[in-house]
C-alpha positions as CSV (number, residue, x, y, z in Angstrom):
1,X,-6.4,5.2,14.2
2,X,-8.0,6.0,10.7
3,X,-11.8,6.0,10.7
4,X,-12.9,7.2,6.8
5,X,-16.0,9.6,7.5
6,X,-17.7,8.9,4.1
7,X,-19.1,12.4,4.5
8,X,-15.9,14.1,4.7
9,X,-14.6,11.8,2.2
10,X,-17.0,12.3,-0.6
11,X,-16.8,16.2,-0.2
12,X,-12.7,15.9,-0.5
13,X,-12.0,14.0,-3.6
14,X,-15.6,15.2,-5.7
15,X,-13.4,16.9,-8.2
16,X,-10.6,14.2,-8.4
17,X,-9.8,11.5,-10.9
18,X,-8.7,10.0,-8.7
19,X,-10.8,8.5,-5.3
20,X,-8.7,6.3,-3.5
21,X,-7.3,6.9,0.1
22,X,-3.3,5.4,0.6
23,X,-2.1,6.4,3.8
24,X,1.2,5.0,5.4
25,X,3.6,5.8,8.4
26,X,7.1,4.8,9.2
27,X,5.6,3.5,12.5
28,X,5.5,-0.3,12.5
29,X,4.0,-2.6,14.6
30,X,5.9,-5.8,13.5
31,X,9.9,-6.2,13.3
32,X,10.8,-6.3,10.5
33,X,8.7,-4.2,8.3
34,X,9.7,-0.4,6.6
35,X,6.3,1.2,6.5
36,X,2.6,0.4,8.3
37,X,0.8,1.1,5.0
38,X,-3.7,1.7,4.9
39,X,-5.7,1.8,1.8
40,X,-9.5,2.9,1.8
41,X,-11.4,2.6,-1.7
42,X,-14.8,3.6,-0.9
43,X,-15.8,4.4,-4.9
44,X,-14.7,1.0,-5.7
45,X,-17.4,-0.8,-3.0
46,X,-13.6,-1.3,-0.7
47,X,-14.0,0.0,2.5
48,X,-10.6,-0.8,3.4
49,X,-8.2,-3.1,1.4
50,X,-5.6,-5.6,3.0
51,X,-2.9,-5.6,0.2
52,X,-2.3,-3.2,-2.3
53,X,-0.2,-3.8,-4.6
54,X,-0.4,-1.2,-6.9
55,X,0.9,1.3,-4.6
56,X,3.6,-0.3,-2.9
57,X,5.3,0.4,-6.1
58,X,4.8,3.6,-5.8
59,X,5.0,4.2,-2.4
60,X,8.8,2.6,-2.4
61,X,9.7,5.0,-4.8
62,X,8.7,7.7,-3.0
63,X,10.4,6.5,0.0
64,X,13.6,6.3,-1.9
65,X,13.0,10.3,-3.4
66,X,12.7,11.4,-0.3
67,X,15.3,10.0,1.6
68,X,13.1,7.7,4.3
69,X,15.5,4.3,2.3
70,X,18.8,4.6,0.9
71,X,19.9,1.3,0.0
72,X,20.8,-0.2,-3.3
73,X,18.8,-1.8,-4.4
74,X,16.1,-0.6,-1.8
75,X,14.3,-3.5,0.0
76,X,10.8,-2.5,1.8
77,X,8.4,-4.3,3.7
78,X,4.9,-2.8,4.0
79,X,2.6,-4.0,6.5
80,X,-0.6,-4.0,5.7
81,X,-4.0,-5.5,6.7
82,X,-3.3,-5.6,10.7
83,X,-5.8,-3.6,11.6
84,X,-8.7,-5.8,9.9
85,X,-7.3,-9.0,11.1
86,X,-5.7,-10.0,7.4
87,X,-2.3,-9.0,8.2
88,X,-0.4,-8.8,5.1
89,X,3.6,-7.7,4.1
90,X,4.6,-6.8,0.8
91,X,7.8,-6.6,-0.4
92,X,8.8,-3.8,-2.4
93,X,12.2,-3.4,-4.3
94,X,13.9,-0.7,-5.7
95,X,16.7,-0.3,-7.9
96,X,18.7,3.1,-8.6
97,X,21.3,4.5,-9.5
98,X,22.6,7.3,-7.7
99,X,18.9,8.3,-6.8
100,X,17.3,7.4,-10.7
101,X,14.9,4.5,-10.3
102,X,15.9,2.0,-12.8
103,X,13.4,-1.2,-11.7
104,X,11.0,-1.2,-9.4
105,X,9.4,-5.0,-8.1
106,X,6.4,-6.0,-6.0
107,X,5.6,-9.1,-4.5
108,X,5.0,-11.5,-1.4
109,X,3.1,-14.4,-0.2
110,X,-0.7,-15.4,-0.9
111,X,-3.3,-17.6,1.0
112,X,-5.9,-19.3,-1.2
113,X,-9.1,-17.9,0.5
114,X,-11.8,-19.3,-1.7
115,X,-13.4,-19.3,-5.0
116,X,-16.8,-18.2,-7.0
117,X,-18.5,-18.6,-10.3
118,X,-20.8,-16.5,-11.7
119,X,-23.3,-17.7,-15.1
120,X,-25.0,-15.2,-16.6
């Protein structure tokens, strides 16, 4: 049930590098998945992103530092992109040993969804 108040927003993260909103839970809606995972990029023109990527590395590594996955190698899914109607699940892997992340991988599926060109 996130709504991003761009109000609220803009005052909370003036002073940060940073601008970006990730926000995940361990509540899933689809069988299968590890984590129901939200990203919000209003600085970037994004109000809210299907598939990200770059911090489903991140995020399985802090799932595995804290305890929330154990295995070894760690295998994550992250559903993303239900709540816009572009569901998405990307897989995130994590190799360790005895807790030290040693190779972290990201990947999944893609649709083709169009093109552009632009001639300046």
């Amino acid at each position: 049930n996130i709504k991003v108040r761009l109000d609220v927003w803009e005052q909370a993260v003036k002073d940060h590098a940073e601008q970006h909103l990730f926000a995940f839970t361990r509540q899933v809606e689809r069988e299968g998945s590890t984590v129901h995972s939200r990203m919000f990029a209003p600085a970037m023109g994004i109000v809210e992103n299907p598939a990200t990527g770059a911090a489903s590395g991140p995020l399985g590594c802090y799932l595995l530092q804290h305890g929330l996955v154990t295995d070894n190698p760690a295998m994550i899914v992250s559903e993303q992109g239900l709540e816009m109607g572009r569901p998405s699940f990307i897989h995130i892997q994590i190799n360790h040993i005895d807790g030290e992340i040693k190779r972290v991988s990201v990947g999944g599926q893609t649709v083709y969804i169009g093109e552009g060109v632009i001639e300046i």
